[in-house]
TORPA-863569 format. One record per atom (N, C-alpha, C): x, y, z; residue number from 0; atom name. Coordinates in nm, 3 decimals. Layout:
BEGIN
X  Y  Z  NUM  CA
...
This chain:
BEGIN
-12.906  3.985  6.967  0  N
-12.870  3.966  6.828  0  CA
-12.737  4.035  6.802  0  C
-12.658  3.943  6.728  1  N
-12.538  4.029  6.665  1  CA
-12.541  4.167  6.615  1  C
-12.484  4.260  6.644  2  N
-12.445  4.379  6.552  2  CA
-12.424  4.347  6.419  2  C
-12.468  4.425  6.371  3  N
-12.424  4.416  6.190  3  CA
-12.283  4.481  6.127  3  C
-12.219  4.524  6.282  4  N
-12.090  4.533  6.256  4  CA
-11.978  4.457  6.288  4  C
-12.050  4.383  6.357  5  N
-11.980  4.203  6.354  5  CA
-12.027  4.105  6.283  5  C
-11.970  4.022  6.220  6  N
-12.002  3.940  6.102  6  CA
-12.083  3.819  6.238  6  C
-12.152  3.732  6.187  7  N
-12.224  3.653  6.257  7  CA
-12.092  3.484  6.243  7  C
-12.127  3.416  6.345  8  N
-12.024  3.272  6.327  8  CA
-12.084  3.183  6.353  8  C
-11.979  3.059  6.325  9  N
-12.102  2.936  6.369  9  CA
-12.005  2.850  6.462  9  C
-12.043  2.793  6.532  10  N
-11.983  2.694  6.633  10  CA
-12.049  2.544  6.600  10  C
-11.971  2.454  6.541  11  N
-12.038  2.334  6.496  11  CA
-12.014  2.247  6.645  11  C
-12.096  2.160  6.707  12  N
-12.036  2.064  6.812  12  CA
-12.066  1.958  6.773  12  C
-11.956  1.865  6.786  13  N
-11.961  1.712  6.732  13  CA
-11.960  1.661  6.822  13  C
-11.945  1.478  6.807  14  N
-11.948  1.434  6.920  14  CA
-12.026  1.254  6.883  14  C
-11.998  1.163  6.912  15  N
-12.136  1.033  6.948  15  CA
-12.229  1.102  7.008  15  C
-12.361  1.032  6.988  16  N
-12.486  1.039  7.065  16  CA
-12.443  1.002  7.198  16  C
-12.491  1.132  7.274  17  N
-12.527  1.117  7.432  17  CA
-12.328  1.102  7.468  17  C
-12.314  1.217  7.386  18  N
-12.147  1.238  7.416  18  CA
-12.154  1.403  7.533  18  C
-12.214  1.453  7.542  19  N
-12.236  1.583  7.567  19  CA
-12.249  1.692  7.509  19  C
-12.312  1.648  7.379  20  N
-12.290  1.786  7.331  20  CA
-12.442  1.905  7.315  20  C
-12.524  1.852  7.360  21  N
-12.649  1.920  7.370  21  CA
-12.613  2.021  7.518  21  C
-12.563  1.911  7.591  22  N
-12.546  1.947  7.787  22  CA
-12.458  2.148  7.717  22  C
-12.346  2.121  7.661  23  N
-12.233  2.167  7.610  23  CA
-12.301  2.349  7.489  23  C
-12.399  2.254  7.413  24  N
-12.480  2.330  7.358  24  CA
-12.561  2.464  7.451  24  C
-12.648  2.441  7.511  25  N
-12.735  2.469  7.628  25  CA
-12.627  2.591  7.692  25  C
-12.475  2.529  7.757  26  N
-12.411  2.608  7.811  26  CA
-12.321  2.721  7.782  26  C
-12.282  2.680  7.618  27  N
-12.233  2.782  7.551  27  CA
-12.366  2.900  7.493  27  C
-12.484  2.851  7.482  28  N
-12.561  3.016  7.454  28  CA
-12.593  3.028  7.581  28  C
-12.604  3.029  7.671  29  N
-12.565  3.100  7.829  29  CA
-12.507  3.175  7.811  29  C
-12.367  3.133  7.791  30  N
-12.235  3.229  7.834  30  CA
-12.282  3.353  7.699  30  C
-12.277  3.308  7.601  31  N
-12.302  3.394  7.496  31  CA
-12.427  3.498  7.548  31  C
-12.557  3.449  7.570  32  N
-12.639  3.540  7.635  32  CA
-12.581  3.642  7.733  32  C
-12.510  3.602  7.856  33  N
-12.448  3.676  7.895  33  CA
-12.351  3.813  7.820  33  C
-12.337  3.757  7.756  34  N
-12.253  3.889  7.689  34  CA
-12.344  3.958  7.612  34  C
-12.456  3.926  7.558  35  N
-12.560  3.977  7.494  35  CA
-12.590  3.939  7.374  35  C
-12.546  3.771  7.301  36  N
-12.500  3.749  7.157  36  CA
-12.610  3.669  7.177  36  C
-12.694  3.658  7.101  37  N
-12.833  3.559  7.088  37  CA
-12.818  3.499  6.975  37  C
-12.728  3.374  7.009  38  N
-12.719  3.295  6.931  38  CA
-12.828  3.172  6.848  38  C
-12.868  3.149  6.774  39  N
-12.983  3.010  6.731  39  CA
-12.906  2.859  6.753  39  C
-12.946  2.803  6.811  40  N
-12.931  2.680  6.856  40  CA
-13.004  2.591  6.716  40  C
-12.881  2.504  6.667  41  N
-12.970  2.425  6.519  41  CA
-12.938  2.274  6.611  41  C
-13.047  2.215  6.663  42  N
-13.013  2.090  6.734  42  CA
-13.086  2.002  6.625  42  C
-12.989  1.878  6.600  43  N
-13.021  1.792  6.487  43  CA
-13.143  1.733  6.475  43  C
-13.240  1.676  6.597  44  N
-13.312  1.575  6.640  44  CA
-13.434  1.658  6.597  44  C
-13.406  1.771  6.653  45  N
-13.551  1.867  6.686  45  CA
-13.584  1.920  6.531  45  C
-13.452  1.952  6.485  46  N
-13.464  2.013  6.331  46  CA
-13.477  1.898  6.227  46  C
-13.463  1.796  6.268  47  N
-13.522  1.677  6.170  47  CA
-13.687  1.649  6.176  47  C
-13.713  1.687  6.308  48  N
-13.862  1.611  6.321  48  CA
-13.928  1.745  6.283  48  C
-13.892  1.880  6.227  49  N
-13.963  1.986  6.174  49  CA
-13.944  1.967  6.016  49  C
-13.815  1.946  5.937  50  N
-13.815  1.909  5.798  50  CA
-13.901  1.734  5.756  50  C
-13.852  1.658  5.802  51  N
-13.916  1.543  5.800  51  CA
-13.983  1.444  5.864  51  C
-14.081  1.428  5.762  52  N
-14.224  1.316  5.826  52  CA
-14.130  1.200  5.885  52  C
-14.053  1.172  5.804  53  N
-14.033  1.013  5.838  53  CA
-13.871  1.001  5.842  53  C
-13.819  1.068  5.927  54  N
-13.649  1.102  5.924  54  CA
-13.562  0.997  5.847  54  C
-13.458  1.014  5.798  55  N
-13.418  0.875  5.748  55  CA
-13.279  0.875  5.816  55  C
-13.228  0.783  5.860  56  N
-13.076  0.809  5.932  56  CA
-13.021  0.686  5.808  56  C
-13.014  0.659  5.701  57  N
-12.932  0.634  5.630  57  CA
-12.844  0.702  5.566  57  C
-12.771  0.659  5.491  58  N
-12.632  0.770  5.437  58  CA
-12.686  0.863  5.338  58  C
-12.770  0.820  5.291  59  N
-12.831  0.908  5.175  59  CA
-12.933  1.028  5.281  59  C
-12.981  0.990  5.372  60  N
-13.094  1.057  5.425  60  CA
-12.992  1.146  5.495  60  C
-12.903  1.120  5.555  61  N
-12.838  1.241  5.662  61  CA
-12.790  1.347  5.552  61  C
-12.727  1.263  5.456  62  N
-12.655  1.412  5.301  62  CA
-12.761  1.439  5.271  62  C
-12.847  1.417  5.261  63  N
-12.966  1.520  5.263  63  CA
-12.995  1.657  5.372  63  C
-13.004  1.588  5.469  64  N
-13.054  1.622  5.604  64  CA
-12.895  1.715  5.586  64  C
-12.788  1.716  5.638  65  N
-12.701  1.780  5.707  65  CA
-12.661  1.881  5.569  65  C
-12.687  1.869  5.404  66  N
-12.727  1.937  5.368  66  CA
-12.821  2.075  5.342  66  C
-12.874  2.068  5.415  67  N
-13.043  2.144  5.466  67  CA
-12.991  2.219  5.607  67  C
-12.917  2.133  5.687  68  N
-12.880  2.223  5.812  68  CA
-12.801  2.315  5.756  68  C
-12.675  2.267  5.679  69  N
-12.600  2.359  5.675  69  CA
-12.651  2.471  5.587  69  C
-12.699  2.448  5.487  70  N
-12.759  2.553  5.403  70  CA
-12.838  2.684  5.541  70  C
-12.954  2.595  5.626  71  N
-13.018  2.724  5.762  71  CA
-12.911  2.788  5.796  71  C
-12.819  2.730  5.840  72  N
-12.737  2.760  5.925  72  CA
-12.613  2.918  5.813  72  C
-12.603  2.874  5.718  73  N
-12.520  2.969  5.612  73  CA
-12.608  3.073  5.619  73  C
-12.756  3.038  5.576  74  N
-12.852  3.184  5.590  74  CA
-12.860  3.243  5.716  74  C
-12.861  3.188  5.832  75  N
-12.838  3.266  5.965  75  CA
-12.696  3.373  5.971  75  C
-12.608  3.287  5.921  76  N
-12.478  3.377  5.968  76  CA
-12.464  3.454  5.895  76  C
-12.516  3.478  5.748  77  N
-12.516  3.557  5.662  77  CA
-12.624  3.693  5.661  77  C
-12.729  3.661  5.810  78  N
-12.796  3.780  5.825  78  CA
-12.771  3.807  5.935  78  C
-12.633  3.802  6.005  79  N
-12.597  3.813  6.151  79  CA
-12.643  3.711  6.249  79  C
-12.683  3.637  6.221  80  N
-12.709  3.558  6.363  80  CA
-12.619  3.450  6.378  80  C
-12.568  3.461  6.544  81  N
-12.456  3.329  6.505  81  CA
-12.518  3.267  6.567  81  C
-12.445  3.092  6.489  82  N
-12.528  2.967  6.526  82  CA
-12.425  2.876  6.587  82  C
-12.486  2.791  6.681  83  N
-12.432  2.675  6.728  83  CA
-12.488  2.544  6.695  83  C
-12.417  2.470  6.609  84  N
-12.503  2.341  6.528  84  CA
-12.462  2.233  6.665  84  C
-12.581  2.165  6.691  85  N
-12.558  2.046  6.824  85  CA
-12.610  1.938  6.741  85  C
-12.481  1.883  6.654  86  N
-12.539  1.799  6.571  86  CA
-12.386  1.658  6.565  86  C
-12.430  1.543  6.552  87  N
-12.327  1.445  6.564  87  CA
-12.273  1.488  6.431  87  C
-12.308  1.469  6.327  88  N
-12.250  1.466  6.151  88  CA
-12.120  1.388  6.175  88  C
-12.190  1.263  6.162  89  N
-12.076  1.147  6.156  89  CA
-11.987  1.181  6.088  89  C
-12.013  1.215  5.952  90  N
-11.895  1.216  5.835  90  CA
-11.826  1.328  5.835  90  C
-11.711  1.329  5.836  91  N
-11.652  1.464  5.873  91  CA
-11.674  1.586  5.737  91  C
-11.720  1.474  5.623  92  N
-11.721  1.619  5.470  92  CA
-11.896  1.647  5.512  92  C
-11.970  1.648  5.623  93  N
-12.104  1.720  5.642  93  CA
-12.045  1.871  5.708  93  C
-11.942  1.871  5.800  94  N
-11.936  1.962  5.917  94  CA
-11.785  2.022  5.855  94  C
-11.706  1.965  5.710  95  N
-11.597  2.041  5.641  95  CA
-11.705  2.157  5.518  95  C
-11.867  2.072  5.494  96  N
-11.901  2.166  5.386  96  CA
-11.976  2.317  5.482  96  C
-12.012  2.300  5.581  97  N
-12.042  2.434  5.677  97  CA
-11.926  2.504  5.692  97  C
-11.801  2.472  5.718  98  N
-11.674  2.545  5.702  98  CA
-11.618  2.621  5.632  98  C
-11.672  2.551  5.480  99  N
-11.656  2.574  5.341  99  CA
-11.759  2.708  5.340  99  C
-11.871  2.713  5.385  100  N
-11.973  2.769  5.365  100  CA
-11.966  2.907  5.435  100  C
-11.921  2.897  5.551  101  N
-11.941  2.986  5.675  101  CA
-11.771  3.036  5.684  101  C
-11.778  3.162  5.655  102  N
-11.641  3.228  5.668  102  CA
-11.558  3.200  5.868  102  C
-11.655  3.221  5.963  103  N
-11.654  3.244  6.047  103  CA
-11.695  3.104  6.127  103  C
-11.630  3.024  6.154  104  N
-11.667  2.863  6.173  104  CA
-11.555  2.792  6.263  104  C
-11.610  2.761  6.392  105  N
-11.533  2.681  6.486  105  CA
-11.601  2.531  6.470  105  C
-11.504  2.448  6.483  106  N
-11.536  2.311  6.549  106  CA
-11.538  2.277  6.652  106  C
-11.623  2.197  6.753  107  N
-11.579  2.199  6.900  107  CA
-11.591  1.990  6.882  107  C
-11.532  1.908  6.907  108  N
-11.483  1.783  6.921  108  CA
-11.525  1.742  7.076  108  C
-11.689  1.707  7.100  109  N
-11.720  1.638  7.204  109  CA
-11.610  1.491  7.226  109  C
-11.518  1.465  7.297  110  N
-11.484  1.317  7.291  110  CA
-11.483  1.214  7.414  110  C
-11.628  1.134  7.383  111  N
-11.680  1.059  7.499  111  CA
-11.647  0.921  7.431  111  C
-11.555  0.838  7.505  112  N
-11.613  0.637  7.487  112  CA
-11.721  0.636  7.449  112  C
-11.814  0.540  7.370  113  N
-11.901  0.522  7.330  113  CA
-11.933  0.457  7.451  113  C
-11.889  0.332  7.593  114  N
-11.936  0.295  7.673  114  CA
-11.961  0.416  7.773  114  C
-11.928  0.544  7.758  115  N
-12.022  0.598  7.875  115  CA
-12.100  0.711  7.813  115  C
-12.095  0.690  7.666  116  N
-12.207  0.729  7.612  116  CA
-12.313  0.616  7.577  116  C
-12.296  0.493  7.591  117  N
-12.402  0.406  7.567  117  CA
-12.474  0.393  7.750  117  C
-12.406  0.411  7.833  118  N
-12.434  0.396  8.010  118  CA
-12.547  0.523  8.018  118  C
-12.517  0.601  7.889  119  N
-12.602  0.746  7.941  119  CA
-12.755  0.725  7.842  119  C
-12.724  0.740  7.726  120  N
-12.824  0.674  7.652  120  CA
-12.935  0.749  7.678  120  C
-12.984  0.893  7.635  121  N
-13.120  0.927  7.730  121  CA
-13.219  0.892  7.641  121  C
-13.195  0.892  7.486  122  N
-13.341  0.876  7.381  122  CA
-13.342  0.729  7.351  122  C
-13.243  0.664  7.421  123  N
-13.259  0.462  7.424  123  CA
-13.187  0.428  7.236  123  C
-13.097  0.509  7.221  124  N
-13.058  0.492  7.099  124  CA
-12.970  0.352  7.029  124  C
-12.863  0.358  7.177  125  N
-12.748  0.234  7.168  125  CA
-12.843  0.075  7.212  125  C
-12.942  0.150  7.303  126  N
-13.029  -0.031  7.330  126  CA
-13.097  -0.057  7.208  126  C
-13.166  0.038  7.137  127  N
-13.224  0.024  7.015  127  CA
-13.149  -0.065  6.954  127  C
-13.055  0.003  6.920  128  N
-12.879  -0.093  6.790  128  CA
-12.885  -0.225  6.873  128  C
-12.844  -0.197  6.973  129  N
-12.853  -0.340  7.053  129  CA
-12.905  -0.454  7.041  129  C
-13.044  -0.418  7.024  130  N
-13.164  -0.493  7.014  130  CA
-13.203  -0.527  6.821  130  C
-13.135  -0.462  6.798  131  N
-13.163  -0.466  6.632  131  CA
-13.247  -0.397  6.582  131  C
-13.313  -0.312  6.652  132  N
-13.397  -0.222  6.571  132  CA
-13.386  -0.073  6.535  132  C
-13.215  -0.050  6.556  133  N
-13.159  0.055  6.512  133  CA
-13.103  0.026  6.412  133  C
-13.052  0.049  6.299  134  N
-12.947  -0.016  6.219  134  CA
-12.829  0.078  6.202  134  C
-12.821  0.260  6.232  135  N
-12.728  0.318  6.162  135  CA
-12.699  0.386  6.274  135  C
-12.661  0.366  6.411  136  N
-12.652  0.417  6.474  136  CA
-12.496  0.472  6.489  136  C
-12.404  0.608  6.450  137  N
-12.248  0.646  6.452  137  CA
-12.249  0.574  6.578  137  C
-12.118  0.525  6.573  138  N
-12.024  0.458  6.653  138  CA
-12.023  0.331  6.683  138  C
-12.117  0.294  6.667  139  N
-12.187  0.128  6.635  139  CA
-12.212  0.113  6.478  139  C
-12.301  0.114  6.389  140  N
-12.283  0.007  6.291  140  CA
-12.244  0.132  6.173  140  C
-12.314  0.234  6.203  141  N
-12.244  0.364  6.148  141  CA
-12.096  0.424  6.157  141  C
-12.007  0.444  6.103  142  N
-11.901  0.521  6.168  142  CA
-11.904  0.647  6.194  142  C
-11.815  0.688  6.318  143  N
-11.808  0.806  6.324  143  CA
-11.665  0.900  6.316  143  C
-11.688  0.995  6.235  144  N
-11.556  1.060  6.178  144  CA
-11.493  1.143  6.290  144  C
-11.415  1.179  6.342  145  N
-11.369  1.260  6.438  145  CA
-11.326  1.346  6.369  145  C
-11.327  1.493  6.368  146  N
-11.266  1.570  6.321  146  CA
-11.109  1.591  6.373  146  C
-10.986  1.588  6.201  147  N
-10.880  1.583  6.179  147  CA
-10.802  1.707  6.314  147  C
-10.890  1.817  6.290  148  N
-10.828  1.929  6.334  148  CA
-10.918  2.027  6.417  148  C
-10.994  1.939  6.537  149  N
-11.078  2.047  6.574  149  CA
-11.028  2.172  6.659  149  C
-11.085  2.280  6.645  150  N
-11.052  2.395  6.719  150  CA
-11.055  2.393  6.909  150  C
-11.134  2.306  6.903  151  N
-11.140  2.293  7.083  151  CA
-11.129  2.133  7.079  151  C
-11.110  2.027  7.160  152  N
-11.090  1.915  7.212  152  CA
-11.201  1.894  7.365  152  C
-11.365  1.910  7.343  153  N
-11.395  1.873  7.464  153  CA
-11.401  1.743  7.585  153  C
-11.330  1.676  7.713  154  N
-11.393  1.546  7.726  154  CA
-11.530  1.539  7.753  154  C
-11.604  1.466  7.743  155  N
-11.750  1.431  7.744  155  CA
-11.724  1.382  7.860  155  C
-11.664  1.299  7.893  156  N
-11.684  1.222  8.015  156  CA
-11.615  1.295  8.160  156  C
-11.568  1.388  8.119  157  N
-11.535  1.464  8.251  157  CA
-11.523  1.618  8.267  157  C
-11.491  1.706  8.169  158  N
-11.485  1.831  8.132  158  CA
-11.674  1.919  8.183  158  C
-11.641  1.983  8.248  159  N
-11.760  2.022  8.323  159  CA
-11.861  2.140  8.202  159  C
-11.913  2.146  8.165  160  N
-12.010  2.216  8.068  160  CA
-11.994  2.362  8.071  160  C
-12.038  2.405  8.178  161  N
-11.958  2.572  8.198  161  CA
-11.837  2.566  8.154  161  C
-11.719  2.492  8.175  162  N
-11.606  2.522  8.196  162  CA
-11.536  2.522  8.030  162  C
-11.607  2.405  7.951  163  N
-11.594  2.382  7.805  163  CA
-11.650  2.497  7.740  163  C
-11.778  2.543  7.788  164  N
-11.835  2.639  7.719  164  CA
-11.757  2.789  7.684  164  C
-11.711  2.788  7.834  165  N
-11.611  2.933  7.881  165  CA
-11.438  2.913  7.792  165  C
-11.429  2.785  7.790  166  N
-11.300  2.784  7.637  166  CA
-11.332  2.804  7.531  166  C
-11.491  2.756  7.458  167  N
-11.558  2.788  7.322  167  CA
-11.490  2.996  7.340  167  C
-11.563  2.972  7.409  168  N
-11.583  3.164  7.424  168  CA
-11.418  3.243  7.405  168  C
-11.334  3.175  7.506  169  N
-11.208  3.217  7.474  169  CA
-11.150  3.204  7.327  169  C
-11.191  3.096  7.280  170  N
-11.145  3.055  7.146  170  CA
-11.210  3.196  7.016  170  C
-11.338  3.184  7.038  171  N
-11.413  3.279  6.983  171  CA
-11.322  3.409  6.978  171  C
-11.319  3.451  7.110  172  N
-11.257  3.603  7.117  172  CA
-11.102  3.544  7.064  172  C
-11.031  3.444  7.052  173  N
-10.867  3.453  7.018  173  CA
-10.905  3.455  6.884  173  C
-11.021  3.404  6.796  174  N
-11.041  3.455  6.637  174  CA
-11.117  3.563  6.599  174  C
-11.126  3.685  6.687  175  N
-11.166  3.822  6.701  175  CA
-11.333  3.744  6.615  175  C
-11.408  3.634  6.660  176  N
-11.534  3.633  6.611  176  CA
-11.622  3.732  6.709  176  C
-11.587  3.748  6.874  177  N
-11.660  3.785  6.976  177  CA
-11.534  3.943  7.005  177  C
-11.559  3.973  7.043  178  N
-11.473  4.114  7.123  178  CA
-11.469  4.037  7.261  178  C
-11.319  4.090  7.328  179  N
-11.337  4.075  7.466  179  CA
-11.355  4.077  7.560  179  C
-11.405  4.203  7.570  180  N
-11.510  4.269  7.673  180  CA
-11.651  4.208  7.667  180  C
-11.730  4.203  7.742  181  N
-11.850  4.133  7.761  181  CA
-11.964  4.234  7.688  181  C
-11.897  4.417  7.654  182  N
-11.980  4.501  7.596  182  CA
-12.108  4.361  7.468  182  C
-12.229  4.451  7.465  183  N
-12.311  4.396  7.335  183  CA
-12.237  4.402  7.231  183  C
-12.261  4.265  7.150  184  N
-12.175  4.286  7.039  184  CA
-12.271  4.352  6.935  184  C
């Protein structure tokens, strides 16, 4: 857990579905564990099927939904715990109002083709759309916003997970969120 003499931060990761950013997720609280920062992981999928019975991926249902994350996510960093959101938030004003919110706030910009994020496909999301029984899927019938100005630029399709994770971290310590020594924060 953070010291309470370090303010807590959040690391948002964007990205299309089955862009890398869970893989990316996973590897940045590693590295963070390593240094001793026990970060909360807010992964979209998992934290939808705990708030809602019947998820809604329409436009109204996600401003709901990415409303609600960001709000957890403001109360985490506000009692020291830093968070890493592993969440697509198509629209770029879901992942500008956590920014707004969170003094201490990186963006990290998964950027995969949608064809070798549709080749990867692990929850069958893009065959779903495919088939017609998806309807709002970002990057297909949904759009997806890329963030204007993200703080890191990851590729999805080739950038190795450790290696993205270990730039999050550099980035972190170049906005004095982390110290640079590996000491407990």
């Amino acid at each position: 857990m953070a010291s309470s003499t370090r303010p807590a931060f959040a690391v948002w990761i964007t990205g299309l579905p089955a862009s890398g950013k869970s893989t990316l997720a996973r590897a940045l609280k590693a590295k963070l564990s390593e240094r001793g920062v026990d970060a909360a992981v807010l992964e979209s999928d998992s934290l939808r099927q705990l708030l809602e019975d019947h998820p809604r991926y329409d436009r109204a249902g996600r401003e709901s939904f990415y409303r609600t994350m960001v709000l957890i996510g403001t109360i985490l960093t506000e009692h020291g715990v830093p968070v890493i959101f592993d969440a697509t938030a198509n629209r770029r004003q879901y992942r500008d109002r956590a920014r707004r919110q969170i003094a201490r706030f990186l963006e990290v910009y998964v950027d995969c083709p949608v064809g070798i994020c549709e080749s990867r496909d692990p929850k069958g999301i893009y065959r779903r759309a495919r088939e017609g029984q998806a309807a709002d899927v970002p990057g297909l019938q949904d759009p997806y916003e890329p963030p204007e100005t993200p703080d890191i630029v990851v590729h999805g399709a080739s950038d190795p997970a450790d290696a993205a994770a270990a730039r999050v971290i550099e980035k972190l310590v170049e906005k004095s969120y982390l110290l640079r020594t590996s000491a407990r924060e």
